[in-house]
C-alpha beads as a LAMMPS data file, in Angstrom:
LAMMPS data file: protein, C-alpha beads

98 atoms
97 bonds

1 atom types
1 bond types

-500.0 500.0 xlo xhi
-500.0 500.0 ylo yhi
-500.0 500.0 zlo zhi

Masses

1 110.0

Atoms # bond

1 1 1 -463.994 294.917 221.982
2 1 1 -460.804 294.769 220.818
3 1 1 -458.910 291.884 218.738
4 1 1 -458.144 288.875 221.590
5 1 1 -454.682 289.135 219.754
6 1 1 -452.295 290.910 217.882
7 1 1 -451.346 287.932 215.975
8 1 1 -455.291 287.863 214.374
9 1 1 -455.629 289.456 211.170
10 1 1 -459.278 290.856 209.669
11 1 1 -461.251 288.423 207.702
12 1 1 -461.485 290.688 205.246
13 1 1 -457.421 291.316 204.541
14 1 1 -457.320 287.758 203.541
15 1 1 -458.059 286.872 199.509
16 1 1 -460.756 283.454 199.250
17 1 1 -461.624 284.577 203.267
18 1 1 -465.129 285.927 202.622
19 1 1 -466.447 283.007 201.721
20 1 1 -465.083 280.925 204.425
21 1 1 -466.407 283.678 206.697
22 1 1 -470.340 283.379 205.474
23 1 1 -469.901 279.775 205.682
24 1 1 -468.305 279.988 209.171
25 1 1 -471.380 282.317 210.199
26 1 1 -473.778 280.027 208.810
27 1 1 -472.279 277.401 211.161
28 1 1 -472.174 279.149 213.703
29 1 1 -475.910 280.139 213.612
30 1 1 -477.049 276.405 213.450
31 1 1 -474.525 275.958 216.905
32 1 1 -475.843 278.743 218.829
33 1 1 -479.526 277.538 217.439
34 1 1 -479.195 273.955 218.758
35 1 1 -477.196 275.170 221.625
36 1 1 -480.413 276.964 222.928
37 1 1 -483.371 275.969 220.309
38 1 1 -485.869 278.485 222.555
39 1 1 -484.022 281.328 220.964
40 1 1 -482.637 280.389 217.413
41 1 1 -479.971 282.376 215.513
42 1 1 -479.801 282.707 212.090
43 1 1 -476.990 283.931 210.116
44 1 1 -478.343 287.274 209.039
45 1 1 -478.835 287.816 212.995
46 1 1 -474.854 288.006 213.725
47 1 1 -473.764 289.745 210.344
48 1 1 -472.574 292.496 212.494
49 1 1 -469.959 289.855 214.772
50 1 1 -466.443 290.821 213.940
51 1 1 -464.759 288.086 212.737
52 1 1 -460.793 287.689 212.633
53 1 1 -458.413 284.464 211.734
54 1 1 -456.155 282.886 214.308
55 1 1 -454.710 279.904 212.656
56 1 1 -457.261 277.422 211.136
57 1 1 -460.116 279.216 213.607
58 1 1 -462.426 281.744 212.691
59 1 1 -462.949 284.118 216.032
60 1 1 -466.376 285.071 216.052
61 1 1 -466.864 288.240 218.557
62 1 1 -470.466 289.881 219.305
63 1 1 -470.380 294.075 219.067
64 1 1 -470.402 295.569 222.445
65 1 1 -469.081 293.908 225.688
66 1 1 -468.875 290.251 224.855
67 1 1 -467.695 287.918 227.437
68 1 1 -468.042 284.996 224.887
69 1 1 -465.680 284.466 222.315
70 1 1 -466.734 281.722 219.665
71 1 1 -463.555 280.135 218.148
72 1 1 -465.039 277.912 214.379
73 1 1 -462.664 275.587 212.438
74 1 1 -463.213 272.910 210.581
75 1 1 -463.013 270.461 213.707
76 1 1 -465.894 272.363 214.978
77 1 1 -467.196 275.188 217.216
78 1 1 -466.222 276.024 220.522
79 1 1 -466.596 279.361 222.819
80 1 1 -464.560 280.811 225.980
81 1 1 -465.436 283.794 228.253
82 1 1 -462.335 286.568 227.708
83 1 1 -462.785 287.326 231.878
84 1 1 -461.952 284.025 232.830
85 1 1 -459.532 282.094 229.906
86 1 1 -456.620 283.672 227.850
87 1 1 -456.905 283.562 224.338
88 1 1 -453.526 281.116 223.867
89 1 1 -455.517 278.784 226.473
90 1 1 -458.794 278.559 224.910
91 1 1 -457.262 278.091 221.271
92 1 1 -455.242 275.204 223.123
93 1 1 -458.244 273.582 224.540
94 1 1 -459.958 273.954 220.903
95 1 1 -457.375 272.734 219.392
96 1 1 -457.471 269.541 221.949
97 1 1 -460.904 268.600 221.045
98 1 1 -460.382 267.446 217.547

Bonds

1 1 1 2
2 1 2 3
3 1 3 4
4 1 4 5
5 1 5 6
6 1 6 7
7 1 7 8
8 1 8 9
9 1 9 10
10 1 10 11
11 1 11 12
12 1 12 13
13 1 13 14
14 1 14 15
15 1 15 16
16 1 16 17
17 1 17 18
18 1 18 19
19 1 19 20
20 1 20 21
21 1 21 22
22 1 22 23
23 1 23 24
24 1 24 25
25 1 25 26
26 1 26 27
27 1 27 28
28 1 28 29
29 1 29 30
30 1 30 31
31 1 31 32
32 1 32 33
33 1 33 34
34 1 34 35
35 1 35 36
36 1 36 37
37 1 37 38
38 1 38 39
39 1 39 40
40 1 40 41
41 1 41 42
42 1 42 43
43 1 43 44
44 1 44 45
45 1 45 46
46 1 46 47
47 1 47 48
48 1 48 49
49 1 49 50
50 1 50 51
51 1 51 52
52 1 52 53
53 1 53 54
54 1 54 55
55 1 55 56
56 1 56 57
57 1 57 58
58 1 58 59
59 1 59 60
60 1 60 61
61 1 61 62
62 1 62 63
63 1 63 64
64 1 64 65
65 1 65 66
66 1 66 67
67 1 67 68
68 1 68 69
69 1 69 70
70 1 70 71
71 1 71 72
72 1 72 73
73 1 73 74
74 1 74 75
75 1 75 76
76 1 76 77
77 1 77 78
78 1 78 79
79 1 79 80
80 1 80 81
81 1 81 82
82 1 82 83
83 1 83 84
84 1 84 85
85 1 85 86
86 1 86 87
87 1 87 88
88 1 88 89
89 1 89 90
90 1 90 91
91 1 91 92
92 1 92 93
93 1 93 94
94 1 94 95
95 1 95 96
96 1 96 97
97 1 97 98
């Protein structure tokens, strides 16, 4: 899947970013876990997520066709489906829930 925007650089470009990635994942892993405790995530298990900055989010993407986007900042985690929300919208709506 390509990048929800053009405006979202790799993780990877950005110096300090690494770091804040891991711990993003590792947050990430403990939502999806208590989101659906029947199947728990750990981090290890989405190592292979793209992840991109937009802002203060970290946009968590699984490989393949994803239809869930996972925007994590600081504020907390939320997720939107690509089919049905544009990215400006659901960075909006995160954004709102702080």
């Amino acid at each position: 899947m390509s990048r929800p925007d053009s405006r979202v650089e790799q993780v990877d470009d950005q110096a300090g970013s690494v770091a804040d990635a891991a711990a993003a994942r590792v947050r990430l892993a403990e939502w999806l876990s208590a989101e659906d405790p029947e199947y728990p995530v750990a981090a290890d298990d989405i190592t292979d997520w793209s992840v991109e900055r937009e802002a203060e989010f970290l946009v968590f993407v699984p490989p393949g066709y994803a239809n869930q986007v996972f925007l994590v900042a600081d504020h907390g985690i939320s997720w939107y489906a690509p089919s049905q929300k544009r990215f400006e919208d659901a960075v909006a709506a995160a954004r709102a829930q702080r």
